[in-house]
C-alpha positions in Angstrom: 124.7 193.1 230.4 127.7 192.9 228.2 129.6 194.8 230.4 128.4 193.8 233.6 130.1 190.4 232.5 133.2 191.5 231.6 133.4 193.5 235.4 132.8 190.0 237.3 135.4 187.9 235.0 137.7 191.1 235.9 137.1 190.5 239.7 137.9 186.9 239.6 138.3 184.8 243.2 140.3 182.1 243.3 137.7 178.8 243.5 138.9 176.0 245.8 141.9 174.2 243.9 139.6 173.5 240.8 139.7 174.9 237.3 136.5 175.7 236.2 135.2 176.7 232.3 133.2 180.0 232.5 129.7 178.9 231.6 127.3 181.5 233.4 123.9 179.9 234.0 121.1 182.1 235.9 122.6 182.0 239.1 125.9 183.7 237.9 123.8 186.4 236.1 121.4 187.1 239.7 124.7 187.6 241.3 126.7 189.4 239.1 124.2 192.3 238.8 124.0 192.1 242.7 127.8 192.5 242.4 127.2 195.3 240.5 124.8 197.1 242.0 127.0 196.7 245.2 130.2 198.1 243.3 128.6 200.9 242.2 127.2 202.0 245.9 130.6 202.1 246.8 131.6 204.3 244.2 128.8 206.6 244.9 130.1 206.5 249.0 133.8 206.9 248.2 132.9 210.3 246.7 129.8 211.2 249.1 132.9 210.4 251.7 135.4 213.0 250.0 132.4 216.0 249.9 132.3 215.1 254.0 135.8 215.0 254.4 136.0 218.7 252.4 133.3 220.0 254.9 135.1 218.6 257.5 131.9 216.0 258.9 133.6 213.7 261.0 130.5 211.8 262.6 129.2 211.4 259.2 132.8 210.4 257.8 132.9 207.4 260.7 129.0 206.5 259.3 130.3 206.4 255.9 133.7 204.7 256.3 131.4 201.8 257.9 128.9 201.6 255.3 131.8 201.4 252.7 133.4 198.5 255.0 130.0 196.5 254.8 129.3 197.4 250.8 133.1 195.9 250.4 132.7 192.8 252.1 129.2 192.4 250.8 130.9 192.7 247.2 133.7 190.4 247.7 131.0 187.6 248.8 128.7 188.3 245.8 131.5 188.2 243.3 132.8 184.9 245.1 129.1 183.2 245.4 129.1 184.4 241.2 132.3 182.7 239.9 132.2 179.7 242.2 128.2 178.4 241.9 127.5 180.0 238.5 129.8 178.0 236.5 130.6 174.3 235.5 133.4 172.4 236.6 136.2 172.0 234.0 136.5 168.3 233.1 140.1 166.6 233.2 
């Protein structure tokens, strides 16, 4: 879990203009492993992709290369959703 935190604070998304103090509460913690989850899928496709591309599979490279897109923009929204409802507001 450990670690799993230490990936999401690496990703960190600019939050709208406010500073915020990096409490996770149980919403941060759903999403992060989501995050996760999703970061390692596109691991796994970006070398499933470079076997196809060896082989010389170009429908299943264009299948691939799309499922990448989606796991990419599905990641960048978890990590977001993550740092921006799962902590606190600083206070100034």
């Amino acid at each position: 879990m450990n670690f799993i935190l230490k990936f999401i604070i690496s990703k960190k998304v600019h939050t709208r203009s406010r500073l915020r103090v990096f409490r996770p509460n149980k919403f941060f913690f759903k999403r992060a492993i989501k995050s996760f989850i999703c970061y390692f899928a596109m691991f796994l496709s970006y070398n499933i992709l470079s076997v196809l591309i060896k082989n010389k599979k170009i429908f299943e490279c264009v299948v691939m290369l799309e499922l990448i897109r989606r796991l990419k923009k599905s990641f960048k929204k978890m990590t977001t959703f993550a740092l921006r409802f799962g902590t606190l507001p600083s206070k100034e």
